[in-house]
C-alpha positions as CSV (number, residue, x, y, z in Angstrom):
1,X,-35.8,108.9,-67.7
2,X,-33.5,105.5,-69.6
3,X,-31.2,106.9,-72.3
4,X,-31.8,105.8,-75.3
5,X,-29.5,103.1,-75.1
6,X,-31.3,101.6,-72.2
7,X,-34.6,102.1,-74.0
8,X,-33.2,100.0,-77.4
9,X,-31.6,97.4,-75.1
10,X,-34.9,97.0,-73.2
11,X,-36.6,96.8,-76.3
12,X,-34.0,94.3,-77.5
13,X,-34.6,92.0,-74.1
14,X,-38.3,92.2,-74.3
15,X,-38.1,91.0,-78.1
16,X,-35.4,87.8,-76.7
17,X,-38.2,87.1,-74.4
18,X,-40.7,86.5,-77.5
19,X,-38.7,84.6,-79.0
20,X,-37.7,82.2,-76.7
21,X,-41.2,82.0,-75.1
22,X,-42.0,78.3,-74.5
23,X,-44.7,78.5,-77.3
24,X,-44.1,78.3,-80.8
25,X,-46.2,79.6,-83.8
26,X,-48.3,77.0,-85.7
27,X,-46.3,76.6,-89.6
28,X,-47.7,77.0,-92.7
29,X,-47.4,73.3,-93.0
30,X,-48.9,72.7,-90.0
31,X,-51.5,74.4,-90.6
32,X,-51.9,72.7,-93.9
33,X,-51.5,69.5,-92.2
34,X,-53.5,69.5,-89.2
35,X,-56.7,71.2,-91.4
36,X,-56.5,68.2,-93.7
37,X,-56.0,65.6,-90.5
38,X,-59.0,67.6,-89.2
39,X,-61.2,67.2,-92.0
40,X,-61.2,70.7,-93.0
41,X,-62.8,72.3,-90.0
42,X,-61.5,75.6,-88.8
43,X,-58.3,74.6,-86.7
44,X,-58.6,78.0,-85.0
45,X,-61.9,77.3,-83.6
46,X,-60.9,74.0,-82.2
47,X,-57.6,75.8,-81.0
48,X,-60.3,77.8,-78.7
49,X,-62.2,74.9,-77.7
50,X,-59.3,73.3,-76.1
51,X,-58.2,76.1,-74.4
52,X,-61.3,76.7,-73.1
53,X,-61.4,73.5,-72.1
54,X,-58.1,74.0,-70.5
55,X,-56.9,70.4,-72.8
56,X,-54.5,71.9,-75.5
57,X,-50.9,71.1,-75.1
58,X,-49.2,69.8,-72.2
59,X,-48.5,73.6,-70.7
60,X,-45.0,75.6,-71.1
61,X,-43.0,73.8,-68.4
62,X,-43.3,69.8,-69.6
63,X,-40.9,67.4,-67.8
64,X,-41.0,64.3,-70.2
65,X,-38.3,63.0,-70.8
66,X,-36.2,62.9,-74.3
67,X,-37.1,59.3,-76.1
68,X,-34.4,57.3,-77.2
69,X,-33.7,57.1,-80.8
70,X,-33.5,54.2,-83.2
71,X,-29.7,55.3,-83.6
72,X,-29.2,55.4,-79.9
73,X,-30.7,52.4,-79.2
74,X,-28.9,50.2,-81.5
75,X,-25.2,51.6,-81.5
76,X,-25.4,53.7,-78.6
77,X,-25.0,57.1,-79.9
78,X,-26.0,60.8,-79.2
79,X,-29.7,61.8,-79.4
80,X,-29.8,64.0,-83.1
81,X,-30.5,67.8,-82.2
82,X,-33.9,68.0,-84.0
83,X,-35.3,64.8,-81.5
84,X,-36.7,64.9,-78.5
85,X,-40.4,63.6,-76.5
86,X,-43.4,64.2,-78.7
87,X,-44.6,67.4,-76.0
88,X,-41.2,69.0,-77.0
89,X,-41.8,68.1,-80.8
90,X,-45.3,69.1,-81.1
91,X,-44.4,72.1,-79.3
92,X,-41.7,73.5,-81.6
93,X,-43.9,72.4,-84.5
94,X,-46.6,74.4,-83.1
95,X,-49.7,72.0,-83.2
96,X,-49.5,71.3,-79.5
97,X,-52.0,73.4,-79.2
98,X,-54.3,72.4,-81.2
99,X,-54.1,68.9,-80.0
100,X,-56.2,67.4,-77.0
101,X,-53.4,66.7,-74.4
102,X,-50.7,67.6,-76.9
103,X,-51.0,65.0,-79.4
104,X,-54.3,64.0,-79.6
105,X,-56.9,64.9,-83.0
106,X,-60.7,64.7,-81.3
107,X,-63.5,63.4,-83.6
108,X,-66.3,66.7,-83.1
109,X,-68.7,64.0,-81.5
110,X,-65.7,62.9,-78.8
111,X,-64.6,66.9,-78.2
112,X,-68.5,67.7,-77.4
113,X,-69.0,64.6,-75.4
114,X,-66.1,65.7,-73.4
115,X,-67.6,69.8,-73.3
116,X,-70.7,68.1,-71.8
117,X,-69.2,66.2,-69.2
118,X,-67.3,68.9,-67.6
119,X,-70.4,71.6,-68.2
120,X,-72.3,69.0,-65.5
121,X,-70.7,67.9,-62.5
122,X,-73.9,65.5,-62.2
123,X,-73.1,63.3,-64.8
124,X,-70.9,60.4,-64.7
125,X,-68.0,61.4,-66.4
126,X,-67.1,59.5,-69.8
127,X,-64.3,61.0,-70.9
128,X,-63.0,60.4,-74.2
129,X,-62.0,56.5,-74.1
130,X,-66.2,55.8,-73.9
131,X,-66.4,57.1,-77.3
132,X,-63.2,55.4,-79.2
133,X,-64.3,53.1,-81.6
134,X,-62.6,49.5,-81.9
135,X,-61.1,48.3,-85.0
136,X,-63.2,45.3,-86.4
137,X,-61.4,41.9,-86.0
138,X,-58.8,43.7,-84.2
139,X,-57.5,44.1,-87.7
140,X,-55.8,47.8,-88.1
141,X,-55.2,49.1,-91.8
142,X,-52.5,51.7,-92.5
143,X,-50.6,52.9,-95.8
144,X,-47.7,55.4,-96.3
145,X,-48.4,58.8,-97.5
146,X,-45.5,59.2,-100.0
147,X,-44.0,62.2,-97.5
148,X,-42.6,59.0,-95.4
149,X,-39.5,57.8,-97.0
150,X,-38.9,54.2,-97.6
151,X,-36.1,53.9,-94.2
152,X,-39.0,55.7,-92.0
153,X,-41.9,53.0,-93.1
154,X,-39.3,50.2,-92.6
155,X,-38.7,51.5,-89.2
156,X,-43.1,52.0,-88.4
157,X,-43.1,48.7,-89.6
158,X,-41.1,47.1,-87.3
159,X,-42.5,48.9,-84.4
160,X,-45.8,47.7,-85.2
161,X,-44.6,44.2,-85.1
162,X,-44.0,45.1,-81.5
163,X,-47.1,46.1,-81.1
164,X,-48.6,43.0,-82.9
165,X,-46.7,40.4,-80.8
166,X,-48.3,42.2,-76.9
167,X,-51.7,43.0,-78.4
168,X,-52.7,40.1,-80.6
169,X,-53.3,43.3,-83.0
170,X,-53.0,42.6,-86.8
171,X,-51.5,45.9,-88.7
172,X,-52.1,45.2,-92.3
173,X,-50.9,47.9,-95.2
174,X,-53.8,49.1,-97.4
175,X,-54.9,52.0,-98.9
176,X,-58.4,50.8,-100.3
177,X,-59.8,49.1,-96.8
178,X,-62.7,51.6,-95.9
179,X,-61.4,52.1,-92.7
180,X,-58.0,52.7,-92.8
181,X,-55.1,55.0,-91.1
182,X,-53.0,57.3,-93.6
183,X,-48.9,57.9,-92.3
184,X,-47.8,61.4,-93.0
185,X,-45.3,63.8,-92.4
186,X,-47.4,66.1,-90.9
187,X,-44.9,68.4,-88.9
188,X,-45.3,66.8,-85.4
189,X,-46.6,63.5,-83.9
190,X,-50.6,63.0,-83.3
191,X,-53.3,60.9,-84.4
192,X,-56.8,60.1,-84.4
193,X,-58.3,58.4,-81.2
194,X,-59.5,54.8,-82.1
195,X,-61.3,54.1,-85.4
196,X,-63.2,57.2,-86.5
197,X,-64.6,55.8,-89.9
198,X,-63.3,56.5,-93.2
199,X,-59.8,57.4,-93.5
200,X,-58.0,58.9,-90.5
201,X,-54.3,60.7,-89.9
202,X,-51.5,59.8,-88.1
203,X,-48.9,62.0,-88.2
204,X,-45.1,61.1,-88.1
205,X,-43.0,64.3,-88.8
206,X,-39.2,65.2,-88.1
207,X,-38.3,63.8,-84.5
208,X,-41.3,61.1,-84.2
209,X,-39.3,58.2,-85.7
210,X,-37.9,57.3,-82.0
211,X,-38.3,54.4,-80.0
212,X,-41.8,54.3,-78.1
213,X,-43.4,57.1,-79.9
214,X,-44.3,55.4,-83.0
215,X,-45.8,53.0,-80.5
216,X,-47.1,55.4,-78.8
217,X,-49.5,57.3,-81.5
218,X,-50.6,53.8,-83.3
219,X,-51.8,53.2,-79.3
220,X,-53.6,56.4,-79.7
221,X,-55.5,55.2,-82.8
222,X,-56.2,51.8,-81.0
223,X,-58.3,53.9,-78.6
224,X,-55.3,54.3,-75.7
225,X,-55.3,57.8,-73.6
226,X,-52.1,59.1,-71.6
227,X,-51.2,57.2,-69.1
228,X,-52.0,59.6,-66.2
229,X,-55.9,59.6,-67.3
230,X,-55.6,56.0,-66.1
231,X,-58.1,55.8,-63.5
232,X,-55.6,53.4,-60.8
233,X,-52.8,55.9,-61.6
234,X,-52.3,57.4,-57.9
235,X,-51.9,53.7,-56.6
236,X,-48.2,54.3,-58.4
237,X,-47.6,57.6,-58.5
238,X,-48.5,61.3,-57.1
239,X,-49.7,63.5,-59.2
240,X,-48.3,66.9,-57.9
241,X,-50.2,69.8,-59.8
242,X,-48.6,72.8,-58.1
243,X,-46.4,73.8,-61.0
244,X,-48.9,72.9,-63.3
245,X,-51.3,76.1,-64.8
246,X,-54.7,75.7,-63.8
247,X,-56.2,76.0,-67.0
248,X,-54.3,72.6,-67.7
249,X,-55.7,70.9,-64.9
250,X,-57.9,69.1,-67.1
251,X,-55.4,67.2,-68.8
252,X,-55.0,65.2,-65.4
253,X,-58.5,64.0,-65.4
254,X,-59.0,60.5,-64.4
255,X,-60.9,57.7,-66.0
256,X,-64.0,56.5,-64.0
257,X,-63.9,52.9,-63.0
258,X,-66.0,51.4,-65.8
259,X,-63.8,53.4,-68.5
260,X,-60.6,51.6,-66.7
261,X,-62.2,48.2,-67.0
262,X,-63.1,48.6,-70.6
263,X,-59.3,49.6,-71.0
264,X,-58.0,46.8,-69.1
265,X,-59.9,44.2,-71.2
266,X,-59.2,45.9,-74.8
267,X,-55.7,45.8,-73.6
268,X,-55.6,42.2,-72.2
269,X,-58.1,40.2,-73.6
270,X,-58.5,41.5,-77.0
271,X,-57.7,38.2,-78.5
């Protein structure tokens, strides 16, 4: 039978082993933040829709690579500790997995759609790109919640010039235009999927202000999915799901050809 000094120092491992588990517990302010992003519906619920759905997170083991930060990228210096890809900051946030593919907030209309695609193998599949709204005059309204400091706005701002000079886009600041996008500090980086309607969140917390990933969740609101959804994606690359959990599988779902043409033309012939 272990002494009790093996017992304690088995006990003592198995605790390490919680605490460093991959998966983080959802904050009190993310909590608070992803409930208001959601509208108020019970995050908890939705937390079990996506994992039954097997489309919460990006799974334990996520390869992306760090992003480079605004720092980096203009003198050249070290990435700050607390920065990292969005998977890695969702993750330590905790809302990963409350997120469709890890940083993505589903309208209940686009989450059911999705629900009854899977539940018949039948039907064409949609997917969640069929049911992203376009902004009207390819006008996109934003405003700062006042949790993003004046240097962080300067810095969206200038990323969605980027954006503005490759998508003939026009990102205009207002927080009276009915349909409109509120910035927050909402303890990761996700957003709403196209135009929902109303006012909709985009979160920017503590590691999001790097290069790309701004970019990257305003592309989200546009109506953009990950980039492996993309219906051409194994002409470039091989999608190798060995190490990759089954119930995850479904974050590797392709687009159907007419979803990848309606992409194609939003993206490239929007003006």
């Amino acid at each position: 039978e272990p002494s009790k000094g093996c017992k304690k120092m088995i006990g003592a491992l198995l605790l390490l082993a919680v605490l460093f588990d991959s998966s983080y517990c959802l904050s009190e302010k993310g909590r608070i933040a992803l409930t208001k992003a959601y509208g108020g519906i019970d995050i908890d619920a939705r937390h079990e829709r996506l994992e039954n759905l097997g489309v919460k997170g990006l799974g334990p083991h996520s390869s992306s690579e760090k992003a480079t930060t605004s720092s980096e990228a203009k003198a050249g210096g070290n990435t700050p500790a607390d920065e990292g890809s969005i998977a890695e900051v969702n993750r330590r946030e905790g809302v990963d997995e409350y997120l469709f593919n890890g940083d993505m907030i589903l309208t209940d209309e686009q989450l059911s759609a999705y629900e009854n695609d899977l539940g018949n193998q039948t039907r064409q599949k949609r997917q969640i790109a069929t049911y992203a709204t376009s902004w009207a005059n390819n006008e996109v309204f934003f405003y700062f919640d006042t949790s993003i400091t004046t240097t962080n706005q300067a810095y969206v701002r200038k990323q969605l010039i980027y954006l503005s000079d490759r998508t003939c886009i026009a990102f205009k600041e207002s927080s009276t235009e009915t349909n409109r996008i509120k910035v927050f500090d909402g303890a990761g980086c996700y957003s709403a999927v196209g135009m929902i309607g109303g006012e909709q969140s985009l979160s920017l917390g503590s590691g999001c202000y790097v290069v790309g990933t701004v970019a990257h969740e305003f592309m989200h609101a546009l109506g953009a999915l990950h980039m492996q959804m993309r219906n051409d994606r194994d002409t470039y690359i091989k999608v190798d799901l060995t190490n990759v959990p089954e119930n995850l599988h479904n974050n590797f779902n392709k687009e159907n050809n007419q979803q990848h043409t309606i992409r194609i033309w939003q993206q490239h012939a929007i003006c």
